[in-house]
TINU-540216 format. One record per atom (N, C-alpha, C): x, y, z. Coordinates in steps of 0.2 Angstrom, whole numbers, padded with zeros to 4 digits, always signed. Each point is the difference from the previous one (the first is absolute). Example, Ala and Ser with C-alpha at 12.3 -4.5 7.8 and 13.67 -1.06 7.14 Angstrom:
! residues 2
+0066-0028+0039;-0004+0006+0000;+0004+0006+0000;-0002+0005-0004;+0004+0006+0001;-0004+0005+0003;
This chain:
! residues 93
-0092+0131-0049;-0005+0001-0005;-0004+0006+0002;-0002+0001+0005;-0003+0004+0003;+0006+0008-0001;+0001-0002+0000;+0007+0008+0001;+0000+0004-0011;+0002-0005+0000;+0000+0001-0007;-0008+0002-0005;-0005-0004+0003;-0006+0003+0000;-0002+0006+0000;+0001+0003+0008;-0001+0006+0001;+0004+0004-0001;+0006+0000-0002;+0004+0004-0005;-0005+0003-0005;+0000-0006-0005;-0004+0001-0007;-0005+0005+0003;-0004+0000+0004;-0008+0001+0000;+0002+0008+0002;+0004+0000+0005;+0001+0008+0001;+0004+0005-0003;+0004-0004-0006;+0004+0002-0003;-0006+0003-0009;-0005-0004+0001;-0007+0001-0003;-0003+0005+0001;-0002+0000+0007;-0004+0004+0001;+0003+0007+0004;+0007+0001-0002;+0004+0006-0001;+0000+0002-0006;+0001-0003-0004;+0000+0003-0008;-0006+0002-0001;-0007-0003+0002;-0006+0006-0001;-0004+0004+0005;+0006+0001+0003;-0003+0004+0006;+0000+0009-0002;-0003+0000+0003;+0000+0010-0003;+0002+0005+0006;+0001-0002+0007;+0000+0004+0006;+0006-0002+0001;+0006+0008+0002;+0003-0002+0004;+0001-0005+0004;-0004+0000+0008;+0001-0002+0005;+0000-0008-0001;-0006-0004-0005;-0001-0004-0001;+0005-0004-0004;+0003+0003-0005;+0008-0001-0005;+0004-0002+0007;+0002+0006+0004;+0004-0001+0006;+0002-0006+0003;-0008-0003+0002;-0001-0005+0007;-0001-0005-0006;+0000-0001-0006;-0001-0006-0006;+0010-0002-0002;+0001+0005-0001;+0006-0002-0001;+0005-0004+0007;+0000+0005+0006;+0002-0003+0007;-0002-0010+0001;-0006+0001-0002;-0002-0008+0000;+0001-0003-0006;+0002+0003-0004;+0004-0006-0006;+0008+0001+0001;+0002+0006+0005;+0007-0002+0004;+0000-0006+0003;-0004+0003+0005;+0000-0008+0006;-0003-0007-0003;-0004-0001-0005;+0000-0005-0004;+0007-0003-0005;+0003+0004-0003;+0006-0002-0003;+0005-0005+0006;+0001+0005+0005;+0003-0003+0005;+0001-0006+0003;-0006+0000+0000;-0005-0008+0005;+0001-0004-0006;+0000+0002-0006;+0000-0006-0005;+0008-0001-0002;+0004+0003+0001;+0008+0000-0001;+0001-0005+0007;-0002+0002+0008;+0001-0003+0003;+0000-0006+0001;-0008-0002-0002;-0001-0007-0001;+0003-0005-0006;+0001+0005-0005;+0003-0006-0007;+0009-0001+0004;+0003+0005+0002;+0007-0002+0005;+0000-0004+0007;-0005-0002+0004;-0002-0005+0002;-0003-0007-0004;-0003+0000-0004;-0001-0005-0004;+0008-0003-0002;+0003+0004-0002;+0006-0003-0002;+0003-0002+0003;+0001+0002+0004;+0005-0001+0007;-0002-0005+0004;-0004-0003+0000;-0003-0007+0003;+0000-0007-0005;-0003+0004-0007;-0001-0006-0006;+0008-0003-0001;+0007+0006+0000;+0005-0003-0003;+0002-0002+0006;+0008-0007-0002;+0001-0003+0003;+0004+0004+0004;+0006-0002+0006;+0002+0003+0004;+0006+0004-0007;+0005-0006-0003;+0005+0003-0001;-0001+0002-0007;-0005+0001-0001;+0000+0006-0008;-0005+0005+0002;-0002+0003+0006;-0004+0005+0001;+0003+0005-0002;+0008+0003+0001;+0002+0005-0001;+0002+0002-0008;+0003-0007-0002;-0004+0001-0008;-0004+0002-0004;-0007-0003+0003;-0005+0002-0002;-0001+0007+0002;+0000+0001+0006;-0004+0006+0001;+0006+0007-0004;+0007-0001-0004;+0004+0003+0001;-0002+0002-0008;-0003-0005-0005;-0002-0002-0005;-0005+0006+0001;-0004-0003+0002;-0007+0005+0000;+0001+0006-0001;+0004+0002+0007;+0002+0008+0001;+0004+0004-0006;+0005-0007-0004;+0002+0003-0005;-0005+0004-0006;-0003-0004-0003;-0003-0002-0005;-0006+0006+0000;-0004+0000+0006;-0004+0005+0000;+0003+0008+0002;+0006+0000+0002;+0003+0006+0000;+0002+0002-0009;+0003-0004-0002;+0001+0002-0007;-0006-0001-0004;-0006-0001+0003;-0006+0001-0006;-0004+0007+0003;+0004+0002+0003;-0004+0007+0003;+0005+0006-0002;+0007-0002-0001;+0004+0004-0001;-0001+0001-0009;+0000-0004-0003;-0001-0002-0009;-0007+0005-0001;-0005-0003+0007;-0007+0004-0003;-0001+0008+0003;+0007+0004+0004;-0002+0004-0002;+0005+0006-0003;+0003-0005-0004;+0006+0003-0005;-0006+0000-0008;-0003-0003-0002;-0004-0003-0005;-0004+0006-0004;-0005+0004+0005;-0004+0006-0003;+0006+0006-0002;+0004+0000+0004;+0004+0005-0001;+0000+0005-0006;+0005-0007-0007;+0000+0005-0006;-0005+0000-0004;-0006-0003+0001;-0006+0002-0003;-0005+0006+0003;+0000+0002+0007;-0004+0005+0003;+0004+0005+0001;-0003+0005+0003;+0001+0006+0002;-0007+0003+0003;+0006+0004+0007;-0007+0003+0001;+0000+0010-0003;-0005+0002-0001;+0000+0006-0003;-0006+0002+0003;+0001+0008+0001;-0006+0005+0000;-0001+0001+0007;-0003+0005+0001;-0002+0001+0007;-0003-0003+0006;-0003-0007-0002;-0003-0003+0003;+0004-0006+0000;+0005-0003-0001;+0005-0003+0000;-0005-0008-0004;-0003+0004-0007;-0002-0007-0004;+0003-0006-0004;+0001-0004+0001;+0004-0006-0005;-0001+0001-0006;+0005+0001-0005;-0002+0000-0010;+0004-0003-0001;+0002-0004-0007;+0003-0001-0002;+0007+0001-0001;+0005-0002+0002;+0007+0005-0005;+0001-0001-0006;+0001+0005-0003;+0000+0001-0007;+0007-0004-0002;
């Protein structure tokens, strides 16, 4: 709970941050928060399932979230573009 918490909050308080240095060390710790909370949700699992369907289970998980990562970054594709010198998101026409 705590890992996923502190993700959200830093992951917050990088979106409104205005200084380099600050954005830097806000984001490093919503890394090490993501981590810790990946860690811990794969320990919970790992202990809650039983012996002989652990590796289904976890093989399951590993699937599923890999394909909802792969789906979500195939998806902005043919709607966005990026253009201009600043490298801003518009529309594709």
């Amino acid at each position: 709970m705590a890992g996923g918490t502190s993700f959200g909050v830093a992951l917050a308080l990088f979106a409104s941050s205005r200084t380099f240095p600050l954005s830097l060390a806000l984001v490093a710790l919503a890394g090490c928060a993501m981590i810790l909370n990946n860690a811990l949700t794969n320990t919970l699992l790992q202990t809650l399932v039983p012996d002989e369907l652990r590796g289904r289970v976890m093989g399951s998980i590993r699937s599923s979230s890999w394909d909802w990562r792969r789906w979500a970054r195939s998806r902005p594709a043919p709607w966005l573009s990026i253009s201009g010198r600043h490298g801003r998101w518009r529309w594709a026409a």
